[in-house]
C-alpha beads as a LAMMPS data file, in Angstrom:
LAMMPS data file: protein, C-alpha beads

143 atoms
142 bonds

1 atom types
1 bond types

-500.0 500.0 xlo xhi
-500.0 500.0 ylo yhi
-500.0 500.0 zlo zhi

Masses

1 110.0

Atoms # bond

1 1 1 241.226 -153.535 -179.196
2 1 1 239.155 -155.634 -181.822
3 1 1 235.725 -154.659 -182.103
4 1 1 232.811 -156.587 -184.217
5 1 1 230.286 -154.728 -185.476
6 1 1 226.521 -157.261 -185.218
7 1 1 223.393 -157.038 -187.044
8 1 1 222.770 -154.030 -184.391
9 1 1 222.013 -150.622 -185.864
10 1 1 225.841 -149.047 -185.883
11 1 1 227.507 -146.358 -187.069
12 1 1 231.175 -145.863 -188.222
13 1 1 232.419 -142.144 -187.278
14 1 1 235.266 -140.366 -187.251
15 1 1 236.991 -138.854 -184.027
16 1 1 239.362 -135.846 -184.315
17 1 1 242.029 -135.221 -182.258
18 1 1 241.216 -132.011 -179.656
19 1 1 238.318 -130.277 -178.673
20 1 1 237.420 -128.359 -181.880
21 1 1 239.328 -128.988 -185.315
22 1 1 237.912 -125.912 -186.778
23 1 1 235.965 -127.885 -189.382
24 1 1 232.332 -130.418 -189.541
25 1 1 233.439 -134.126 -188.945
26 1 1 229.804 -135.890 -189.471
27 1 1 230.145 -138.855 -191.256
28 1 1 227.111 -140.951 -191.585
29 1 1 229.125 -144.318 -191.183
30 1 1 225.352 -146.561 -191.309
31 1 1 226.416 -148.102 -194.629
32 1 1 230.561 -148.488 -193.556
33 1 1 229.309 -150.475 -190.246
34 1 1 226.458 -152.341 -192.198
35 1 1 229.321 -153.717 -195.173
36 1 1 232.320 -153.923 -192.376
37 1 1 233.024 -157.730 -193.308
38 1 1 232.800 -157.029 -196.871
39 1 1 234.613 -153.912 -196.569
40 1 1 237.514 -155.995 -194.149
41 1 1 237.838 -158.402 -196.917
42 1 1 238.303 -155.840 -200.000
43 1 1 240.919 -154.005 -197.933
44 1 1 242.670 -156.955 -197.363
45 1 1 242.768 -157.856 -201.137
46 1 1 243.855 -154.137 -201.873
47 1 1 246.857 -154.367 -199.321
48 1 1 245.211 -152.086 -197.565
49 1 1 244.531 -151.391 -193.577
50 1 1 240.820 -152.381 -192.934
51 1 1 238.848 -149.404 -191.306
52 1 1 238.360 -151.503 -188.174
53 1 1 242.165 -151.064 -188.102
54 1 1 241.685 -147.750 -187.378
55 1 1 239.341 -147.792 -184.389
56 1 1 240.367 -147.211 -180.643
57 1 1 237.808 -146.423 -177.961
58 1 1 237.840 -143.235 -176.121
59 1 1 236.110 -142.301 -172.867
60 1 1 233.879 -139.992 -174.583
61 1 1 233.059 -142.711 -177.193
62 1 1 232.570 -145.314 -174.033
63 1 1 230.628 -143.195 -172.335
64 1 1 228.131 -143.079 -175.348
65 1 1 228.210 -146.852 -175.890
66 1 1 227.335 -147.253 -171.832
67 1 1 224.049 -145.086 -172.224
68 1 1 222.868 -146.576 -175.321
69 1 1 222.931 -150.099 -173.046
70 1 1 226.230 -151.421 -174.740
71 1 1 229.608 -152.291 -172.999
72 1 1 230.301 -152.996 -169.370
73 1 1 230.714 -150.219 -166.844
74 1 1 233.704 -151.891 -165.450
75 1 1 235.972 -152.546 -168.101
76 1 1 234.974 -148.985 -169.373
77 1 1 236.924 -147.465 -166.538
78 1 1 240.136 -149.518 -167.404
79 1 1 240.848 -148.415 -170.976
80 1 1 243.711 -147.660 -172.382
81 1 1 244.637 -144.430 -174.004
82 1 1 243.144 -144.000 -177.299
83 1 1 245.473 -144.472 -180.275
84 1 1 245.390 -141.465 -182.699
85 1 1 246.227 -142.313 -186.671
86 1 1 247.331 -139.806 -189.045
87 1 1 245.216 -138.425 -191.491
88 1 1 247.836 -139.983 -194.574
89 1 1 247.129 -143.714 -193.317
90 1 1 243.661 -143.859 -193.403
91 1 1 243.205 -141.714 -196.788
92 1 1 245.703 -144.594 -197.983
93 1 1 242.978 -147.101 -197.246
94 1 1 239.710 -144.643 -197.805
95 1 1 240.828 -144.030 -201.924
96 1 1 241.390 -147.504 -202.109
97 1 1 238.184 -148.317 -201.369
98 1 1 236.703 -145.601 -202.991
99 1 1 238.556 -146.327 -206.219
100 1 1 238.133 -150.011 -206.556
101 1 1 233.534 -149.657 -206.049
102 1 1 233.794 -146.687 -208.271
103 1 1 235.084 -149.307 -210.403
104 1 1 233.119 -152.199 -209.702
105 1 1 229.839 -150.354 -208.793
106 1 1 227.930 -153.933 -208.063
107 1 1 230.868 -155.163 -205.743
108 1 1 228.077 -154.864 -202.697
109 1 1 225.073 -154.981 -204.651
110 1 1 222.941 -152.276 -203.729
111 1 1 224.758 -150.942 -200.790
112 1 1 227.637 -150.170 -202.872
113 1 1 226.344 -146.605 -203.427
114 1 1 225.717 -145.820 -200.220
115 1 1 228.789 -146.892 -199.433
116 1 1 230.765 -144.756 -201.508
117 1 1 228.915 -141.640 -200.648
118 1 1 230.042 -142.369 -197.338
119 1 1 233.437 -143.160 -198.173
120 1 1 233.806 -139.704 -200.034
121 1 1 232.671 -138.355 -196.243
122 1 1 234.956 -140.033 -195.084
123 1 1 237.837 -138.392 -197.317
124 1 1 236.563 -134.960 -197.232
125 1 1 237.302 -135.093 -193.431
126 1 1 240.519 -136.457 -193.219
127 1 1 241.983 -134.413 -196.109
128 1 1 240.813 -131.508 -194.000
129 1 1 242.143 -133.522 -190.750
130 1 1 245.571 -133.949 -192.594
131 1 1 245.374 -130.331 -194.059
132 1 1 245.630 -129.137 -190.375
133 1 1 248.188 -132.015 -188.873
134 1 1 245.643 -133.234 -186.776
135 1 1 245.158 -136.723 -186.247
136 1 1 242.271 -139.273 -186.450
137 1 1 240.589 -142.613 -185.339
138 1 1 237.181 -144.324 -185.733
139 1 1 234.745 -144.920 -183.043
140 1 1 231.622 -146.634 -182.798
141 1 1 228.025 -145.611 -181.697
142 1 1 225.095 -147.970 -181.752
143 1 1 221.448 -147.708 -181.480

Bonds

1 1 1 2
2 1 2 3
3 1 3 4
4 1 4 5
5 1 5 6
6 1 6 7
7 1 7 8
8 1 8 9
9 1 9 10
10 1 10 11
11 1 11 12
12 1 12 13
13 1 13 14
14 1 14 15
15 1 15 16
16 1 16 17
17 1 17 18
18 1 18 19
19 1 19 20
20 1 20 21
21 1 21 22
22 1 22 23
23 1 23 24
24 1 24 25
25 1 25 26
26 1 26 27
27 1 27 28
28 1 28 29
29 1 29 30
30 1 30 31
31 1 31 32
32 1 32 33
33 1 33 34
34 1 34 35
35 1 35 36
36 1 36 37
37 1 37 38
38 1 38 39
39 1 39 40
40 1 40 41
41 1 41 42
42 1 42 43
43 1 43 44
44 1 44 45
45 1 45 46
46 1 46 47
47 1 47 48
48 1 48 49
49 1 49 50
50 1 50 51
51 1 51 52
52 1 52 53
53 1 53 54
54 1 54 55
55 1 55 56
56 1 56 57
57 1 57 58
58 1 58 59
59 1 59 60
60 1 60 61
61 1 61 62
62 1 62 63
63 1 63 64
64 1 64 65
65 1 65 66
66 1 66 67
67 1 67 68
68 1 68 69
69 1 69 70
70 1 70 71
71 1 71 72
72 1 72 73
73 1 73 74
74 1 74 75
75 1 75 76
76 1 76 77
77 1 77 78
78 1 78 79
79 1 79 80
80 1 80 81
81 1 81 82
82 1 82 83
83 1 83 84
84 1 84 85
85 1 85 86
86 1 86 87
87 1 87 88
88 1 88 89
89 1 89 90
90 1 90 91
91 1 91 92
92 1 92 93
93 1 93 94
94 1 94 95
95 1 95 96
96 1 96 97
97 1 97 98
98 1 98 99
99 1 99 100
100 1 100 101
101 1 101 102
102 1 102 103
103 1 103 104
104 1 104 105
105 1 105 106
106 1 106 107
107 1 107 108
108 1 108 109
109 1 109 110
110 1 110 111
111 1 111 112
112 1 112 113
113 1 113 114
114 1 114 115
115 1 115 116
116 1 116 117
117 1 117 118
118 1 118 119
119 1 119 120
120 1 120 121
121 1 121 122
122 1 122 123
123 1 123 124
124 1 124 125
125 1 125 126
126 1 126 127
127 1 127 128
128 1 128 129
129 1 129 130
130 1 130 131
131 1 131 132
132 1 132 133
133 1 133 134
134 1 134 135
135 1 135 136
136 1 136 137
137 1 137 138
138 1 138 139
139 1 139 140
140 1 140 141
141 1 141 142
142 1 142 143
């Protein structure tokens, strides 16, 4: 499923496989969805997977999207399973990331803090995801 994020407010969050991993999974994900593009186009010259990559719709996350006003009833009820991601492949592409702006701290201008504190979200949950063999994907929520 490909999903582009538009100038709407959106957030980037994480999705852990079961009912209760045992640990917090908030991750802001404003900045991630804001900087997607640039953030596609990094990956992509780090040999990377872009974080979009890692998204797959759910029926909880659909749900959500259909009573904020987005998505289509309809094609909401014909979705396939999600796809789950281990914790490894997307810490692959989150240190990447989070190495190269650490680096190059104007790479985004002034969103390139934000960013990274999100980023570093971003790995504190999946190290815990991947420290109890769960697995992972990214979902989308707009307001």
């Amino acid at each position: 499923m490909s999903v582009r994020l538009s100038a709407m407010a959106a957030s980037l969050y994480i999705v852990v496989e079961g009912e209760d991993p045992g640990f917090d999974i908030f991750v802001n994900g404003q900045g991630l969805a804001r900087n997607e593009d640039a953030l596609e186009s990094l990956a992509g010259r780090l040999r990377v997977s872009p974080l979009l990559e890692f998204f797959s719709a759910d029926e909880n996350s659909m749900a959500l999207l259909l009573e904020q006003g987005a998505g289509n009833p309809e094609w909401a009820r014909h979705l396939p399973q999600p796809q789950w991601f281990s914790a490894a492949e997307g810490l692959v592409t989150i240190r990447a990331l989070i190495h190269f702006l650490a680096e190059a701290p104007a790479a985004l201008g002034s969103e390139t803090q934000p960013v990274l504190l999100e980023l570093r979200e971003y790995e504190r949950v999946l190290t815990k995801t991947a420290q109890h063999g769960l697995r992972w994907h990214l979902a989308v929520s707009w307001r």
